[in-house]
N, C-alpha and C positions, 0 to 999 in steps of 0.2 A: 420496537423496530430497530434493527443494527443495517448500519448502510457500510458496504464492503466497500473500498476504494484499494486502485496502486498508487504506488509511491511515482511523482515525478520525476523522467529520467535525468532533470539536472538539480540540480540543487544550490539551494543559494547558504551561502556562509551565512552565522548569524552577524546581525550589525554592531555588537558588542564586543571585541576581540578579545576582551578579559574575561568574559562570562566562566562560570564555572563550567567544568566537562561535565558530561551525560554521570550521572549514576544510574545503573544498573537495576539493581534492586528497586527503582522508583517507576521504571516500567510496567506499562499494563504485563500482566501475567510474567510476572518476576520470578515463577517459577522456571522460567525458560534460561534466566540469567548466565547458566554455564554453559547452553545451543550457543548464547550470543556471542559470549566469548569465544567459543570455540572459533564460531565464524569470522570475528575480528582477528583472530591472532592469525587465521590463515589467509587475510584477504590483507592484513599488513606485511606478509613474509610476502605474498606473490606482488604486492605493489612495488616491491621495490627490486624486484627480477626484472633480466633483460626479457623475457616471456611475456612482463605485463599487460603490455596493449593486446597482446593475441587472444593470452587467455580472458581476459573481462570483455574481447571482442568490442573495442572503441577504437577512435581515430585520431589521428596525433593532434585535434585541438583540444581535445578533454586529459592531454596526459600529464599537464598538471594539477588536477582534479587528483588522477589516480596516486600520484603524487605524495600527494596532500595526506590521502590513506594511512600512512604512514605513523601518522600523529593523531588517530582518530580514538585512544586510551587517555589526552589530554588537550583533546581539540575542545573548542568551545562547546556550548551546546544551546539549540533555542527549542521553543515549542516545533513541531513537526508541520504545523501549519504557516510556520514563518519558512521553515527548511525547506517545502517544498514548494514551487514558485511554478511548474510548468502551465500548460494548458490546461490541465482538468483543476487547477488549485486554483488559477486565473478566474476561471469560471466560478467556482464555489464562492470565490471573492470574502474566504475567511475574518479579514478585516473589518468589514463590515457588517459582522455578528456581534449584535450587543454583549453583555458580560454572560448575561444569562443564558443567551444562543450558544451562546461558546462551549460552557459551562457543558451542557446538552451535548453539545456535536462532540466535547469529548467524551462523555458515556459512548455516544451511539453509533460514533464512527470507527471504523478498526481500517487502519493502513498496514496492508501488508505488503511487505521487502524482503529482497534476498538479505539484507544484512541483520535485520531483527525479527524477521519470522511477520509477526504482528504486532503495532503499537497503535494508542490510540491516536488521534489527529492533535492531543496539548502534551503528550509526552516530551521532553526533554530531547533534542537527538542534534549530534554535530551531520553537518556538512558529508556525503560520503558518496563514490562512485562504484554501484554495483547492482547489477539486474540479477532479478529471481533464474535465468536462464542459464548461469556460470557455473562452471564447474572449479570447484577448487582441488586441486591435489596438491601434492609437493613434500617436503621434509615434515615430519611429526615433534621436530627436536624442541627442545624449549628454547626462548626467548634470548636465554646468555649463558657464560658462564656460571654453573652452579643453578641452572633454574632446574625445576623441575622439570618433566617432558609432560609435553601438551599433548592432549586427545592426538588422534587421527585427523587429518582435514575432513572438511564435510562432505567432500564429495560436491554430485549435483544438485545445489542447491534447493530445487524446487522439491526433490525428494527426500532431503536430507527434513526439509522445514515438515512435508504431510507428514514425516512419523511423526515429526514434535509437536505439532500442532492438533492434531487429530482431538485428544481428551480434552487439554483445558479449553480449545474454543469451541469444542461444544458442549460442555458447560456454563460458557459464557453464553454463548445463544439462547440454550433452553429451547423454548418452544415460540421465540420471538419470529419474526416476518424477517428477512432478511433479504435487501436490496444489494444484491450486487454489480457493483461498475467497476468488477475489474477487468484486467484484458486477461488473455488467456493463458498467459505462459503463470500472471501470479495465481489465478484461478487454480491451477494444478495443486499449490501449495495447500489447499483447504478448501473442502466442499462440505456447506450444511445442505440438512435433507432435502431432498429437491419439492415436495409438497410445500416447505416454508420458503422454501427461496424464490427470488422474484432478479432471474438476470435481464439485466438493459441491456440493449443494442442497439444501434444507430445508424440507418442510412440516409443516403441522399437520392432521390429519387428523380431521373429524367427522362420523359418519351415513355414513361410506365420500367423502365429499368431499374432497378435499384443497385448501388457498391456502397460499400465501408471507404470513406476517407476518413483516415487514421486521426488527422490533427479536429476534424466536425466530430466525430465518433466523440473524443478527448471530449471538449467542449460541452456537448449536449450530456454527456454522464454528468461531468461539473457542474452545469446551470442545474441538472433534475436533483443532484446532490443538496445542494444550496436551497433550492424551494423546498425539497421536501424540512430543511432545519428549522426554515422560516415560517414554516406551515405547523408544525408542533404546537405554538403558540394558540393557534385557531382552534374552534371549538370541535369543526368535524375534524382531528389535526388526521391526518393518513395510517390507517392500522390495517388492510390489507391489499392485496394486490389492484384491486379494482380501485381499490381509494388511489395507490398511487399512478395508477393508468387515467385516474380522473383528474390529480390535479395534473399530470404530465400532458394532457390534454388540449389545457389552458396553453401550452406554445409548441405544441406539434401536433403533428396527426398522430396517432397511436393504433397499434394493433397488439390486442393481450391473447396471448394463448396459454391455457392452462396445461398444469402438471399433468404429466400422464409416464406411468412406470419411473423409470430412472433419470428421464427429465423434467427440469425445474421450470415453472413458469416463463416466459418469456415474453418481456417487453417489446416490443417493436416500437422506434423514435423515428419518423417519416420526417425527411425536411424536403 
């Protein structure tokens, strides 16, 4: 079983300010390694344009963040589950997965972002400001005097990532069950078969009405993340959808509805 997650929209520095920077090549699926360049070289060229905050569509408290961008070829770099800090990683409460849990969650989890396509959740990755949703255009030139000249920008990112991703993650899949809790803009970047896939959803429910609150949504992906790692352990551990609608069970109401034609399973998370 692979459990799909997004990346957290903020991102915490690592606590180490010496740490070595990311290598490339030690990422999950390292054949991507020149997508990701691509994408760094074009989100450092527009970090530091008066355009910035428009085009990454942020607001002037994160534009030190975007900033920061700048130096992301020799920024530190920590595990992805230290980098990422927001609500759905709050939830999962990475931390408190023993070595062997860990171990596990980084096989089985795939975080995917506008700035790496896919990495797993113990990948190596600095600090970085940028949604699946951005589009990058701008100069193709290279980096300095006398550099070579760099690819084309990626464009929009969420389209740029489905062509790249498309083969190796699903050969990484296989024929695995696959949970996914992402939101839907990273969703765009890669869809496995809808038969294997099992998407979560989350409402709140009152007077019989049901809506999506975005930051509960967040949350309840993260806690059902987290149990299903912890549950692995366990004898009956979760291997298909009914398993993970049963132990999802244990702290919500649930409603599963099966695949049919082009779509995928569907979780229902009732609070």
């Amino acid at each position: 079983m692979l459990i799909f997650l997004p990346p957290s929209e903020g991102k915490t520095p690592p606590q180490d300010a010496g740490a070595p920077p990311m290598d490339l090549g030690s990422l999950l699926l390292p054949g991507l390694s020149a997508q990701r360049l691509q994408v760094m070289r074009a989100l450092i060229r527009v970090s530091g344009e008066d355009q910035a905050q428009e085009v990454l569509g942020v607001g002037n408290r994160v534009m030190p963040d975007v900033r920061a961008n700048a130096e992301l070829l020799s920024a530190p770099a920590a595990p992805a589950h230290e980098i990422y800090t927001g609500v759905l990683f709050e939830a999962l409460d990475p931390a408190s997965l023993d070595q062997r849990q860990l171990q596990r969650a980084g096989e089985s989890v795939l975080v995917f972002s506008g700035l790496f396509g896919v990495t797993s959740l113990t990948d190596r990755i600095p600090a970085y400001r940028l949604s699946m949703g951005v589009t990058l255009h701008g100069s193709a030139g290279g980096e300095g005097p006398g550099a070579a000249p760099a690819k084309a920008p990626p464009g929009r990112l969420s389209s740029f990532w489905k062509a790249s991703l498309e083969r190796p993650v699903d050969a990484l899949v296989g024929d695995q069950l696959v949970v996914d809790c992402r939101s839907s803009s990273y969703a765009q970047a890669y869809r496995s078969a809808p038969e294997q896939t099992l998407v979560v959803n989350s409402f709140t429910e009152h007077d019989g009405r049901r809506r999506v609150v975005t930051h509960f949504a967040k949350r309840a992906r993260g806690l059902l993340a987290g149990m299903l790692l912890r549950a692995e352990e366990s004898p009956g551990a979760p291997r298909s959808a009914e398993d993970v609608a049963e132990l999802a069970s244990q702290h919500w109401r649930v409603e599963l509805h099966r695949s049919s034609g082009r779509s995928p399973h569907q979780l229902q998370l009732i609070d």
